[in-house]
mmCIF file as Biopython writes it, N, C-alpha, C and O atoms, coordinates in Angstrom:
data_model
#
loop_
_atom_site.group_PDB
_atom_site.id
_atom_site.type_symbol
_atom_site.label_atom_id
_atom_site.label_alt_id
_atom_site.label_comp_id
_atom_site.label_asym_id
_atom_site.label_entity_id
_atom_site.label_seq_id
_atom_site.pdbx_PDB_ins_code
_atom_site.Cartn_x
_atom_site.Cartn_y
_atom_site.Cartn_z
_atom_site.occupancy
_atom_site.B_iso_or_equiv
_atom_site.auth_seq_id
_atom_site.auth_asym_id
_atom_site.pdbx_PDB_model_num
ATOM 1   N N  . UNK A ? 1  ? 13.186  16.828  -20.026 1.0 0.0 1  A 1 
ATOM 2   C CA . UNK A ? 1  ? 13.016  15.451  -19.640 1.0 0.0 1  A 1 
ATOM 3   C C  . UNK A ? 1  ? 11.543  15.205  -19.318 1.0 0.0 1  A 1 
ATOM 4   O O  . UNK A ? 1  ? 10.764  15.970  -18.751 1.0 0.0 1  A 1 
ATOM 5   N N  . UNK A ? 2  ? 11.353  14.141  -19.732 1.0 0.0 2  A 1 
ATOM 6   C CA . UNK A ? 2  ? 9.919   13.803  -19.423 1.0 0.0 2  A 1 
ATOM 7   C C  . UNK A ? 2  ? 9.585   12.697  -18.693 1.0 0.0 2  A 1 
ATOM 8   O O  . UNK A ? 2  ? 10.032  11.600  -19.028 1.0 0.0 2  A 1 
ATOM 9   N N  . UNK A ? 3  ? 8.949   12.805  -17.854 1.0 0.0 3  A 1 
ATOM 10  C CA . UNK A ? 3  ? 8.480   11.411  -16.239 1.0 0.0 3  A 1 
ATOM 11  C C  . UNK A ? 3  ? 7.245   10.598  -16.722 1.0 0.0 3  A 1 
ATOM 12  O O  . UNK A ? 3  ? 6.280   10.988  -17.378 1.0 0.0 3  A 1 
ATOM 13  N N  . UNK A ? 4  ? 7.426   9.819   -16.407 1.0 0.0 4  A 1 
ATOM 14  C CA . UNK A ? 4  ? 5.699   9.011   -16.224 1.0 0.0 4  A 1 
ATOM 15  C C  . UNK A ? 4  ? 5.651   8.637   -14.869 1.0 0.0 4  A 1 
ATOM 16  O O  . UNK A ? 4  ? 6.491   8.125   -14.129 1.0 0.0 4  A 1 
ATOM 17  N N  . UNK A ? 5  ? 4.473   9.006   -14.701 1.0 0.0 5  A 1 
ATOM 18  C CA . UNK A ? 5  ? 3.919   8.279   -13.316 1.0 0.0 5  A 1 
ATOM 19  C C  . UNK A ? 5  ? 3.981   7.316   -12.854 1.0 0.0 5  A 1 
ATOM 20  O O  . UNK A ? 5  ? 3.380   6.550   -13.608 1.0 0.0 5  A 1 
ATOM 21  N N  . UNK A ? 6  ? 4.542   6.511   -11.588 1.0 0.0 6  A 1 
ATOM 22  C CA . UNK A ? 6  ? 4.401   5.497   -11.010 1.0 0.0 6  A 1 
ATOM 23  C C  . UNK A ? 6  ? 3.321   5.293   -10.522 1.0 0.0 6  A 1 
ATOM 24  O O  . UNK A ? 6  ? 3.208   4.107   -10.209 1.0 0.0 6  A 1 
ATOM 25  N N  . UNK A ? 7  ? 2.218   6.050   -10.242 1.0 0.0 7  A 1 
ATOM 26  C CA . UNK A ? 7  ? 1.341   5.657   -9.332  1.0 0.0 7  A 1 
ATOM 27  C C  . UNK A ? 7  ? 0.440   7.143   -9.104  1.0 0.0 7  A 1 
ATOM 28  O O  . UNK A ? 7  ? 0.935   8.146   -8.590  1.0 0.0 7  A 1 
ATOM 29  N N  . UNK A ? 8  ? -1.436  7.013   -9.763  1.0 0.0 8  A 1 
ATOM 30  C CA . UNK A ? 8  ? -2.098  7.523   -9.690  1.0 0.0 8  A 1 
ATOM 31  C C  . UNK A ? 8  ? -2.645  7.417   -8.527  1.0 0.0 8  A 1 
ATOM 32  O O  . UNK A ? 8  ? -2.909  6.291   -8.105  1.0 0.0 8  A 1 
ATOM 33  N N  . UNK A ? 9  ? -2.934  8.569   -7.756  1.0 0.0 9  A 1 
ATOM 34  C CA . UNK A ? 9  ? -3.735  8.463   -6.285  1.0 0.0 9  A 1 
ATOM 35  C C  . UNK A ? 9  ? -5.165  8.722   -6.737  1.0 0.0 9  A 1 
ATOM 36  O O  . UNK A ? 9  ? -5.295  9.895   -7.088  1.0 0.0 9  A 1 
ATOM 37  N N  . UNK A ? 10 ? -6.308  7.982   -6.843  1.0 0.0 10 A 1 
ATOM 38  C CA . UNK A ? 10 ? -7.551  8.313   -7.375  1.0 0.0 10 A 1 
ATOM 39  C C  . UNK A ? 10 ? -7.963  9.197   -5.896  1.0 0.0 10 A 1 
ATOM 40  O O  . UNK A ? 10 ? -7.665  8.813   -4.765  1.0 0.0 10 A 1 
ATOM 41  N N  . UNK A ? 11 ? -8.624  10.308  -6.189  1.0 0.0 11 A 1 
ATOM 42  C CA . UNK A ? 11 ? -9.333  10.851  -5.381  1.0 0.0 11 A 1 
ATOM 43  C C  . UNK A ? 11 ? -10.759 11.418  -5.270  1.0 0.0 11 A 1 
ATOM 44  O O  . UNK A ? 11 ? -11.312 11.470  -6.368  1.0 0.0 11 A 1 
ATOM 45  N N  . UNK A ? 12 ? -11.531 11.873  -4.202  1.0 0.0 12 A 1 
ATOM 46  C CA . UNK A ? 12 ? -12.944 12.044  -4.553  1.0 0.0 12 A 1 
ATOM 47  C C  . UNK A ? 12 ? -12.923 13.613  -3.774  1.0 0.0 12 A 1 
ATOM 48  O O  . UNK A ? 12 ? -11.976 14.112  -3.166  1.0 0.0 12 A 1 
ATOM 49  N N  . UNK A ? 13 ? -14.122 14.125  -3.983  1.0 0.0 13 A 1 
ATOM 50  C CA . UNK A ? 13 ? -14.523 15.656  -4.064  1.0 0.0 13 A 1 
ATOM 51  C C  . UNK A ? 13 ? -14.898 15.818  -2.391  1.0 0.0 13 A 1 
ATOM 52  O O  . UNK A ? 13 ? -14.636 14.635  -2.171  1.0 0.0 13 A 1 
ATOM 53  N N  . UNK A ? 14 ? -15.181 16.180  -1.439  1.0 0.0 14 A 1 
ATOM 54  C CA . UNK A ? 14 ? -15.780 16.562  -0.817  1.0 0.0 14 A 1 
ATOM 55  C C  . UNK A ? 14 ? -16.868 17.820  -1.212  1.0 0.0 14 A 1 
ATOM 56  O O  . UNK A ? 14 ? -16.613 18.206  -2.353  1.0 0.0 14 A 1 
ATOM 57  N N  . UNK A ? 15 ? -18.050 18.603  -0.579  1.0 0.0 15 A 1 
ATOM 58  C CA . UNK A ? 15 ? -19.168 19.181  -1.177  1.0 0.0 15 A 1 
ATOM 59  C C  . UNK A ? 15 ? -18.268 20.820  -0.982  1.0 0.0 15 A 1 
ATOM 60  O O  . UNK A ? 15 ? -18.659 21.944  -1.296  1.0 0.0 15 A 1 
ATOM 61  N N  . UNK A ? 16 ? -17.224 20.473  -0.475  1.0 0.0 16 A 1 
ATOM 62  C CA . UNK A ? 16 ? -16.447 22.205  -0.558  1.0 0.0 16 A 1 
ATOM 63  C C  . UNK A ? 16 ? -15.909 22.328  -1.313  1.0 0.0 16 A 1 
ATOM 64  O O  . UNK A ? 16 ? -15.743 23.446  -1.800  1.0 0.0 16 A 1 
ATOM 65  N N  . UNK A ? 17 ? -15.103 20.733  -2.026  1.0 0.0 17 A 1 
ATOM 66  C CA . UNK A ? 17 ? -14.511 20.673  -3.239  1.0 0.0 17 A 1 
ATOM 67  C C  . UNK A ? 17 ? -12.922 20.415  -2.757  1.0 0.0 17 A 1 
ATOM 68  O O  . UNK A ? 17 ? -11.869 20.530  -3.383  1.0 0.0 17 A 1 
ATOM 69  N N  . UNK A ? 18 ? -13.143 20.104  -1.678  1.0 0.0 18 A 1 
ATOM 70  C CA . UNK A ? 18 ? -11.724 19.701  -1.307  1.0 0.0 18 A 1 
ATOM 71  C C  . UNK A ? 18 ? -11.573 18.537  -1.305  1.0 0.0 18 A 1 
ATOM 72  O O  . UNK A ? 18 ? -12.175 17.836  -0.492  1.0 0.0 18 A 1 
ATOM 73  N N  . UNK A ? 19 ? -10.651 17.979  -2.298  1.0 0.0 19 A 1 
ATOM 74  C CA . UNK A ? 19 ? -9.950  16.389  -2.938  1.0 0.0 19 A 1 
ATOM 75  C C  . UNK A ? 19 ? -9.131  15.551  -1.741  1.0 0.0 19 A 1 
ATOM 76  O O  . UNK A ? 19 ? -8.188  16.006  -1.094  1.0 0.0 19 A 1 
ATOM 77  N N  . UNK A ? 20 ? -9.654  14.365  -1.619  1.0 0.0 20 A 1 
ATOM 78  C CA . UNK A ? 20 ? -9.106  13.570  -0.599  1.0 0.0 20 A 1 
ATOM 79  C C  . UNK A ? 20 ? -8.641  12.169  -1.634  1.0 0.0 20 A 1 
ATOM 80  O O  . UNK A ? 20 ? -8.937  11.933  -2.805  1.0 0.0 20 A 1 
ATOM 81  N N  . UNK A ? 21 ? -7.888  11.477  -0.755  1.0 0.0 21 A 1 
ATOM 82  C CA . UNK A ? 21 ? -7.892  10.180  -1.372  1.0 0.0 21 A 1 
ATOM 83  C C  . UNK A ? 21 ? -8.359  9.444   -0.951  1.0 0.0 21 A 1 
ATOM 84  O O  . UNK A ? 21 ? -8.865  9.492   0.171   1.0 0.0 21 A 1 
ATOM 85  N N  . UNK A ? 22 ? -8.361  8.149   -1.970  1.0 0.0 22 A 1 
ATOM 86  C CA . UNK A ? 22 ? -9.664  6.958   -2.366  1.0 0.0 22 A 1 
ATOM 87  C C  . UNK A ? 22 ? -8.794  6.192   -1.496  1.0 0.0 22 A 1 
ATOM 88  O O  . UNK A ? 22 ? -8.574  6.525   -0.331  1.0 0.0 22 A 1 
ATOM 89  N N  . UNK A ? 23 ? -8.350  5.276   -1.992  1.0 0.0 23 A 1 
ATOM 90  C CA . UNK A ? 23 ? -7.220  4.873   -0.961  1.0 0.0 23 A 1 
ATOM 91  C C  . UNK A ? 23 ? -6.432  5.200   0.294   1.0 0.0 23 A 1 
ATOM 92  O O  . UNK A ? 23 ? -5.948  6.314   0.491   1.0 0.0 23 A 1 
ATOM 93  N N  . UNK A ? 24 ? -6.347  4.397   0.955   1.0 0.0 24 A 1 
ATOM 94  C CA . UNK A ? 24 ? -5.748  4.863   2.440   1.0 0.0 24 A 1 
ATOM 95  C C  . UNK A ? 24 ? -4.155  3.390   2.385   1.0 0.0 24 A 1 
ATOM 96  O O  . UNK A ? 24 ? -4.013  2.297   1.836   1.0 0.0 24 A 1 
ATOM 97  N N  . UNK A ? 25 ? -3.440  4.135   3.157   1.0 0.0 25 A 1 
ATOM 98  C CA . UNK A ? 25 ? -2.424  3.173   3.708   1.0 0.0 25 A 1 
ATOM 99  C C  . UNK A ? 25 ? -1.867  2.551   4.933   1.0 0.0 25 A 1 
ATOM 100 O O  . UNK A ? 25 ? -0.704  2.870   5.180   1.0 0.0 25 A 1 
ATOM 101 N N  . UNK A ? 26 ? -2.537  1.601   5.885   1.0 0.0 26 A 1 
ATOM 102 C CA . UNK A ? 26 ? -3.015  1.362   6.889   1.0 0.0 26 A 1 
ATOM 103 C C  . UNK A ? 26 ? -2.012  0.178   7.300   1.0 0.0 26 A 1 
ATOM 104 O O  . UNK A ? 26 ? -1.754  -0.721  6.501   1.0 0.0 26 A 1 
ATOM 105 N N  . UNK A ? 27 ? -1.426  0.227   8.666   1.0 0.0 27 A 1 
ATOM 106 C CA . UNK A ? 27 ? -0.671  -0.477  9.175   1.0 0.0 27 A 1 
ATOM 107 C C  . UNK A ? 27 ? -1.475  -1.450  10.406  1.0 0.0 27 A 1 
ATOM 108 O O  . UNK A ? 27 ? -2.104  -1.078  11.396  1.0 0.0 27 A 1 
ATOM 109 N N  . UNK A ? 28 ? -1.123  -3.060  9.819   1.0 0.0 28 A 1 
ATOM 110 C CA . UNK A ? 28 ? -2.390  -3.851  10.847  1.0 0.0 28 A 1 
ATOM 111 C C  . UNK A ? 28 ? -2.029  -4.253  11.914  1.0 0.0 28 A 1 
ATOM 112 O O  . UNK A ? 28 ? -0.865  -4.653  11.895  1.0 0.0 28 A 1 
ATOM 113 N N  . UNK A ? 29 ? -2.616  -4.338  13.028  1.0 0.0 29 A 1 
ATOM 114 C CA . UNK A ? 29 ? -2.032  -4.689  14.427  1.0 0.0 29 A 1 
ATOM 115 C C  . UNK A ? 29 ? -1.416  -5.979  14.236  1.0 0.0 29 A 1 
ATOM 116 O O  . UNK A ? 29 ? -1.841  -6.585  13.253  1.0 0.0 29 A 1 
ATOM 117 N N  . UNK A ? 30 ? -0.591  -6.519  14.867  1.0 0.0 30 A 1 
ATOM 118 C CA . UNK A ? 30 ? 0.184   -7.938  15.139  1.0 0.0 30 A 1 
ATOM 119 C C  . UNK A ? 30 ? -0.549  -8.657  14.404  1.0 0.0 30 A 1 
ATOM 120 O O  . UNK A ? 30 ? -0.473  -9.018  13.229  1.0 0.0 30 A 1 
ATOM 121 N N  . UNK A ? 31 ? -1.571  -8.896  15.570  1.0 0.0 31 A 1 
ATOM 122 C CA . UNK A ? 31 ? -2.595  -10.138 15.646  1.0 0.0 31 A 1 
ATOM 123 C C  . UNK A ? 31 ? -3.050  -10.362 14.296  1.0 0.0 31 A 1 
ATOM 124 O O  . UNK A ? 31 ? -3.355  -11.521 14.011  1.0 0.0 31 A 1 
ATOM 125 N N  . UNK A ? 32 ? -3.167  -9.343  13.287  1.0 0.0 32 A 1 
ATOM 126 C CA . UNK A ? 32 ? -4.851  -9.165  12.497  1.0 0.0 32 A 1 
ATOM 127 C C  . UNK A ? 32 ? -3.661  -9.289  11.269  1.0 0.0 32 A 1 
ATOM 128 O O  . UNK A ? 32 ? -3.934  -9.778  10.172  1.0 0.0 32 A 1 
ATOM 129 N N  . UNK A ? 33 ? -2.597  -8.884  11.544  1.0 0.0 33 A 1 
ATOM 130 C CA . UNK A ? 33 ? -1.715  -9.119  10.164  1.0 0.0 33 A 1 
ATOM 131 C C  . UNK A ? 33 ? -1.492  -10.475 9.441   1.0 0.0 33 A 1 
ATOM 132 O O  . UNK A ? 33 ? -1.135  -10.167 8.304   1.0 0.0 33 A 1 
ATOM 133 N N  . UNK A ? 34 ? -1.522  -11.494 9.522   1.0 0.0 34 A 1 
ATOM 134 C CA . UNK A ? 34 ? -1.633  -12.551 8.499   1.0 0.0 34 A 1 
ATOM 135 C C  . UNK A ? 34 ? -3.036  -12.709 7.873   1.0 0.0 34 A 1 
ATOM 136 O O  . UNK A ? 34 ? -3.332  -13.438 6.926   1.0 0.0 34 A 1 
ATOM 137 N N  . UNK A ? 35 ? -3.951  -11.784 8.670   1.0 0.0 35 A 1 
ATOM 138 C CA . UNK A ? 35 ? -5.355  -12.238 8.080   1.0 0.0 35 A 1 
ATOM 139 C C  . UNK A ? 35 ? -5.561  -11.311 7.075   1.0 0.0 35 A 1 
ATOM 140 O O  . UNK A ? 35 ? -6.237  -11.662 6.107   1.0 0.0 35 A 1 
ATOM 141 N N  . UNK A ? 36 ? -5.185  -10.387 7.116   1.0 0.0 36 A 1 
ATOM 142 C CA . UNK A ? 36 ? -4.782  -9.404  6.161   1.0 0.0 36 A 1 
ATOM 143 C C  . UNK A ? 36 ? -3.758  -9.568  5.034   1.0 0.0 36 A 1 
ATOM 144 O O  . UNK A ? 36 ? -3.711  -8.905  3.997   1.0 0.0 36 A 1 
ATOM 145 N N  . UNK A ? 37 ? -3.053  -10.433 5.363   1.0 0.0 37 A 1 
ATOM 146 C CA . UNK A ? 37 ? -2.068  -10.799 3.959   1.0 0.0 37 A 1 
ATOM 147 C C  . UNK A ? 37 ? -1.057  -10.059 4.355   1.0 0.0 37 A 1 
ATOM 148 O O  . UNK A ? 37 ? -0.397  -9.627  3.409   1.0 0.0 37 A 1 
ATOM 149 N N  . UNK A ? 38 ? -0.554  -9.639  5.774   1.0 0.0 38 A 1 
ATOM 150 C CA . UNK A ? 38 ? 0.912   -9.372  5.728   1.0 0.0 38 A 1 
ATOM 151 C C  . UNK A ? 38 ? 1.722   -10.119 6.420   1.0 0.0 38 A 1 
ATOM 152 O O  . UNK A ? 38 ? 1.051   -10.771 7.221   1.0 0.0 38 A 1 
ATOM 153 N N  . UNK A ? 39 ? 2.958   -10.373 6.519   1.0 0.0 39 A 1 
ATOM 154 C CA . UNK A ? 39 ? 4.151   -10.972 7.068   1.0 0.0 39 A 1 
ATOM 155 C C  . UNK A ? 39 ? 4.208   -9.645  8.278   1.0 0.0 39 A 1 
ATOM 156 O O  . UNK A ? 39 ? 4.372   -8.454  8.013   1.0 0.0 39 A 1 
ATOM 157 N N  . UNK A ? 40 ? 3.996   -10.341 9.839   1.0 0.0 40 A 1 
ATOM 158 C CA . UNK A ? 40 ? 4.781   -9.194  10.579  1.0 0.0 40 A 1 
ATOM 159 C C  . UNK A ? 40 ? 5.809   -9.913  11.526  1.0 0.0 40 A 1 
ATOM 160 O O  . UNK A ? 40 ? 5.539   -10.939 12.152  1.0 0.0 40 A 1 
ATOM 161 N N  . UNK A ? 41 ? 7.167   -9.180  11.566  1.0 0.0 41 A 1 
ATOM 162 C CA . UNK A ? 41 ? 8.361   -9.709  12.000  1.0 0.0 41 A 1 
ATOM 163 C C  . UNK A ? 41 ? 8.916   -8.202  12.821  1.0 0.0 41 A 1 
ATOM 164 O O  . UNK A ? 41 ? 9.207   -7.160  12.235  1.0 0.0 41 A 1 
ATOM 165 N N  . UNK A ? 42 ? 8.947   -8.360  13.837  1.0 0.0 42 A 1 
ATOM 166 C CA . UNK A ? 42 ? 9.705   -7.359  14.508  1.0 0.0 42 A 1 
ATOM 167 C C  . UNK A ? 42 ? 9.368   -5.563  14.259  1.0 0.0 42 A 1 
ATOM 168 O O  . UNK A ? 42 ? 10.059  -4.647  13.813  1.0 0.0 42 A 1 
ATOM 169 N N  . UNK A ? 43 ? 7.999   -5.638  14.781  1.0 0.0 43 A 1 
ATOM 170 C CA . UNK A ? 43 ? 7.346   -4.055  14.520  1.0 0.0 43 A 1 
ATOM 171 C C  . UNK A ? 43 ? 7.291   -4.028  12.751  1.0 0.0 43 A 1 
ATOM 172 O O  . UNK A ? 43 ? 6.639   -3.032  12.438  1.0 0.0 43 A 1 
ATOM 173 N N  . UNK A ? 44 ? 7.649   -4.611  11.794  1.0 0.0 44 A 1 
ATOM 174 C CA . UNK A ? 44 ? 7.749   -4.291  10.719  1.0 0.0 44 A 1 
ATOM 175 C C  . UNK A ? 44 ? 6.224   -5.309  9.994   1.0 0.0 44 A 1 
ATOM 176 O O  . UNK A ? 44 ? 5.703   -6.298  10.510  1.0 0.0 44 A 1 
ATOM 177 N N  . UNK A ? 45 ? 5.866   -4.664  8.772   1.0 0.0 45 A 1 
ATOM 178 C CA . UNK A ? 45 ? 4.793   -5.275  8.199   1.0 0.0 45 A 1 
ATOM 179 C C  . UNK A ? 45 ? 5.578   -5.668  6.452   1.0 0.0 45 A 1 
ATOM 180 O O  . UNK A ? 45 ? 6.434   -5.231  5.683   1.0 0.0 45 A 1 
ATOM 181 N N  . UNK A ? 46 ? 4.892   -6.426  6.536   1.0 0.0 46 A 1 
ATOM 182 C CA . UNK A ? 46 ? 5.435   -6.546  4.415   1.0 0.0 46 A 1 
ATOM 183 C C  . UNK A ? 46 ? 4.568   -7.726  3.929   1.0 0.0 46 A 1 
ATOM 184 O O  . UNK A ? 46 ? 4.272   -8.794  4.466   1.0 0.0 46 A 1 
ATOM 185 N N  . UNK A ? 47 ? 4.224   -7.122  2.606   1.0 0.0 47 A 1 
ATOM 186 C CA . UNK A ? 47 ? 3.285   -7.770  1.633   1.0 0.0 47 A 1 
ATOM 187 C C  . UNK A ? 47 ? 3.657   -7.760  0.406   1.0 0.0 47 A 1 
ATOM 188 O O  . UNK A ? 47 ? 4.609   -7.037  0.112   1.0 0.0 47 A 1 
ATOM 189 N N  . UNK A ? 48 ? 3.076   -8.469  -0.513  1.0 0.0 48 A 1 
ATOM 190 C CA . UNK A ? 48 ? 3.443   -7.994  -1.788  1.0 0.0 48 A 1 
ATOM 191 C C  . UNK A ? 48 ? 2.181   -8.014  -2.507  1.0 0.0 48 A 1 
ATOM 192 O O  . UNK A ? 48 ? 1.094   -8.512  -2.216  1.0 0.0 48 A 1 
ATOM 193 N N  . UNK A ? 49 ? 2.757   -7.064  -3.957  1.0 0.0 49 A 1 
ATOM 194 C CA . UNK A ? 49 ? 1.631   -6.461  -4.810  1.0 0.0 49 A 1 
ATOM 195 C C  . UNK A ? 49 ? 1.728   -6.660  -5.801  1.0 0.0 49 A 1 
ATOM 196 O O  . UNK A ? 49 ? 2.661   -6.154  -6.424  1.0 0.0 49 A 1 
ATOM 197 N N  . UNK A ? 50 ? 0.845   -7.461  -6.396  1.0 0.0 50 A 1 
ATOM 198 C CA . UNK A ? 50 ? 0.489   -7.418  -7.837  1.0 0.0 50 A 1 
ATOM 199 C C  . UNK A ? 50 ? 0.186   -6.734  -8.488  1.0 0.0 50 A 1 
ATOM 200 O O  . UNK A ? 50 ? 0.099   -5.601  -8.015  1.0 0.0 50 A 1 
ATOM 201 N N  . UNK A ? 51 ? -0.201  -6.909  -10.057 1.0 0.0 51 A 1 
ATOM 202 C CA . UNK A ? 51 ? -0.207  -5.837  -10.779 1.0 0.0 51 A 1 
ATOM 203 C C  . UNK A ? 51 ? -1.276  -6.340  -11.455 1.0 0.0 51 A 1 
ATOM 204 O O  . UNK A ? 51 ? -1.253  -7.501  -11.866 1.0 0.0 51 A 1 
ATOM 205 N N  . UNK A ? 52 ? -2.779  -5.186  -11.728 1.0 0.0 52 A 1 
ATOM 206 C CA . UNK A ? 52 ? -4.141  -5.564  -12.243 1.0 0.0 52 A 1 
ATOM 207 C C  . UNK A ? 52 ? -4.315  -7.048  -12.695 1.0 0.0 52 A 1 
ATOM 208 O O  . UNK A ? 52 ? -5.256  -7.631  -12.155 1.0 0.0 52 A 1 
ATOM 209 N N  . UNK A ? 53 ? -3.353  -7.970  -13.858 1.0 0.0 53 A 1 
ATOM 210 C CA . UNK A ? 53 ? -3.463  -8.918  -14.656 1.0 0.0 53 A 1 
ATOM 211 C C  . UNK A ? 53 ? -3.859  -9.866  -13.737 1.0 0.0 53 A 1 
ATOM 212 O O  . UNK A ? 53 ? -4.935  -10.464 -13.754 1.0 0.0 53 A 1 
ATOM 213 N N  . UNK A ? 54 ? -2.745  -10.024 -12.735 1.0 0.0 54 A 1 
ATOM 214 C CA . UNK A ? 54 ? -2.929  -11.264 -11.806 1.0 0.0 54 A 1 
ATOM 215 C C  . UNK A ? 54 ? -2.113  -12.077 -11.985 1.0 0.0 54 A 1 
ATOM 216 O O  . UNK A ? 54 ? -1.867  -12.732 -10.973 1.0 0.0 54 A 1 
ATOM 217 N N  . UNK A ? 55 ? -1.302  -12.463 -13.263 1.0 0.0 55 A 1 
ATOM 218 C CA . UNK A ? 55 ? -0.654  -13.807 -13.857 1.0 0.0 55 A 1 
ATOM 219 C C  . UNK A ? 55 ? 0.312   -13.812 -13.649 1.0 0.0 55 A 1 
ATOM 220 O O  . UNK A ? 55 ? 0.917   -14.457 -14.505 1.0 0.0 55 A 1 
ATOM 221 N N  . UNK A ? 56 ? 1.333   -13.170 -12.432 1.0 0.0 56 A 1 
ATOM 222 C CA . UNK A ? 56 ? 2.327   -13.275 -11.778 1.0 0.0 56 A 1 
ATOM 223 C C  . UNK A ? 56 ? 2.442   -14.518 -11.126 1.0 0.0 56 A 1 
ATOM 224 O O  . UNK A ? 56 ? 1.474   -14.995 -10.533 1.0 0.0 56 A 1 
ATOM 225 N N  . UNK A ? 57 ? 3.655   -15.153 -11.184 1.0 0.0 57 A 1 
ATOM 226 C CA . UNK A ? 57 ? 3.487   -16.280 -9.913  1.0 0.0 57 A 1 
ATOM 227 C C  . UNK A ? 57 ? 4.153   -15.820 -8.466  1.0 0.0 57 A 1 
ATOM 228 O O  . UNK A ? 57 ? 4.022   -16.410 -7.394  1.0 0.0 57 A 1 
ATOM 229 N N  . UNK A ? 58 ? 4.929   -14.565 -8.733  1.0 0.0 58 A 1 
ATOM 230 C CA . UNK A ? 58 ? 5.840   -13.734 -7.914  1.0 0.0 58 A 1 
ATOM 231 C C  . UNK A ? 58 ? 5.117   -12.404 -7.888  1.0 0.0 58 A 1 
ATOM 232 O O  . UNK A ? 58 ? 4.691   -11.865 -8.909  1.0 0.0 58 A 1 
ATOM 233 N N  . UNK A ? 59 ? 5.003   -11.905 -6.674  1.0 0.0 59 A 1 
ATOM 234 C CA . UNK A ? 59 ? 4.568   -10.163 -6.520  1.0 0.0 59 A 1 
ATOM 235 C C  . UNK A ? 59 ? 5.562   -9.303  -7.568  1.0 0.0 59 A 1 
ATOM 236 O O  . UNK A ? 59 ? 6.692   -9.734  -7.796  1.0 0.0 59 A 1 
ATOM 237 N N  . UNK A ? 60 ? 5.028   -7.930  -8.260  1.0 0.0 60 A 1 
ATOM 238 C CA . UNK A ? 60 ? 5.639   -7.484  -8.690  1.0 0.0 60 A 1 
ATOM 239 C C  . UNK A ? 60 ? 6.567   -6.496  -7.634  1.0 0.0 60 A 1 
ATOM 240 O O  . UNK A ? 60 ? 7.783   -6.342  -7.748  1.0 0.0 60 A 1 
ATOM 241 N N  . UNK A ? 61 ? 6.008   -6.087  -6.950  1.0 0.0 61 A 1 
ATOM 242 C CA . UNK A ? 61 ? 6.440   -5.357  -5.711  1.0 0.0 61 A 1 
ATOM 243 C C  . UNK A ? 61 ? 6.485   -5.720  -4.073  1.0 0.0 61 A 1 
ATOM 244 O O  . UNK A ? 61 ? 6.028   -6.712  -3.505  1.0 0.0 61 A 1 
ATOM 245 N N  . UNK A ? 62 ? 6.887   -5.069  -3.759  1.0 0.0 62 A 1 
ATOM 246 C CA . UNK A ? 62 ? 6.452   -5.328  -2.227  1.0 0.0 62 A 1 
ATOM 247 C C  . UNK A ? 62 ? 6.281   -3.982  -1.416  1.0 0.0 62 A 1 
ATOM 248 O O  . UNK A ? 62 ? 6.763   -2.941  -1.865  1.0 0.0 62 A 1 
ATOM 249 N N  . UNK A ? 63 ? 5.597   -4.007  -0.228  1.0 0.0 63 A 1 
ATOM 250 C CA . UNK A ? 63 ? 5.392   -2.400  0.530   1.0 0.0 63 A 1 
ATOM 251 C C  . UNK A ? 63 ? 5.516   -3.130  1.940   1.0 0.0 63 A 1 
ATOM 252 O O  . UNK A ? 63 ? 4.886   -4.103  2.354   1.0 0.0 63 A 1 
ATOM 253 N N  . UNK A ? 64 ? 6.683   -2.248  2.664   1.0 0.0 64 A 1 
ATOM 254 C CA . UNK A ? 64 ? 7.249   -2.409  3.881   1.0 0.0 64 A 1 
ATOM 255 C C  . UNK A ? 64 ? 6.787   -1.310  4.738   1.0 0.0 64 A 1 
ATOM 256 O O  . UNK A ? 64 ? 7.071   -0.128  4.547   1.0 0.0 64 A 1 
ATOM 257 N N  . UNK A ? 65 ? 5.969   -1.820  5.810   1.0 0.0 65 A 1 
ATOM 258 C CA . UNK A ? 65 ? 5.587   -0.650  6.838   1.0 0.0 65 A 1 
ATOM 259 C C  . UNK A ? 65 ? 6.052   -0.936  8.152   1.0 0.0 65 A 1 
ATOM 260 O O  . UNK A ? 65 ? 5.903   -2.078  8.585   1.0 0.0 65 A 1 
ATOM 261 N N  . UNK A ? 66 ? 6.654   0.038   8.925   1.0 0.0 66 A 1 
ATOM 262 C CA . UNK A ? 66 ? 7.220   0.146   10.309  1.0 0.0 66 A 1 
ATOM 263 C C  . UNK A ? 66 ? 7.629   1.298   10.570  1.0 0.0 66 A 1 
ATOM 264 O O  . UNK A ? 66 ? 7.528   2.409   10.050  1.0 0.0 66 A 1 
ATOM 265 N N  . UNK A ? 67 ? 8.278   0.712   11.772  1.0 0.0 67 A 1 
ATOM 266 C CA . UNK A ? 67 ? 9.394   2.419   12.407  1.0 0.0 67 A 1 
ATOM 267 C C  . UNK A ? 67 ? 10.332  3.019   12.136  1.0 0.0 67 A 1 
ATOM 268 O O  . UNK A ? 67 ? 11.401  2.557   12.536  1.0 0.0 67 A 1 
ATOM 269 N N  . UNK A ? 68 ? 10.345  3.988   11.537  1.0 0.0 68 A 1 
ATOM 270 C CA . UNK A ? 68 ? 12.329  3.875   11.349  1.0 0.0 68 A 1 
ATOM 271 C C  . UNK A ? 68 ? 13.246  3.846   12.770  1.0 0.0 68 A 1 
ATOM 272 O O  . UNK A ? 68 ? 12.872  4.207   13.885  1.0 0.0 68 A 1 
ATOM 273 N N  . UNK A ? 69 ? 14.109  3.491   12.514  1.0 0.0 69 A 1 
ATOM 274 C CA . UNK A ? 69 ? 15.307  3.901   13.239  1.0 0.0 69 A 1 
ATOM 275 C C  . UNK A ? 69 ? 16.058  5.137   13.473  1.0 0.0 69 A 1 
ATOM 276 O O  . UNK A ? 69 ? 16.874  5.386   14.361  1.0 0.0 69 A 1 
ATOM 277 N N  . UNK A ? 70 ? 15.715  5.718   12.704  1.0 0.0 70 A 1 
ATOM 278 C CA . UNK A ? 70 ? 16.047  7.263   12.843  1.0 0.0 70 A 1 
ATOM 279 C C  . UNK A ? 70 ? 15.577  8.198   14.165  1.0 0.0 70 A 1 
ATOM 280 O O  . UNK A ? 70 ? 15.867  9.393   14.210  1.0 0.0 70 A 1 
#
């Protein structure tokens, strides 16, 4: 069986050669979250994501950040 990737993590070198990522995934305080482009409702964050083109009128996705319940 063969997979394709959902999702490349670009990463960069450090001078030891140890690979970090380019991207980070960062959860915004209350306050700072609509200025940031998220919806926050009850400890929980959510946004949605487009995809490079832009010509969505609807997010293709969305990414939900909070606590679990667990």
């Amino acid at each position: 069986m063969t997979t394709t990737d959902l999702y490349e993590i670009a990463t960069s070198g450090d001078d030891d050669g140890t690979l970090h990522p380019i991207a980070q995934i960062w959860t915004p305080c209350a306050d700072d979250a609509p200025d940031s482009g998220f919806i926050a409702h009850r400890g929980f964050h959510v946004t949605g994501i487009d995809n490079p083109t832009g010509d969505h009128l609807y997010p293709v996705a969305f990414l939900f950040l909070g606590k679990s319940a667990c």
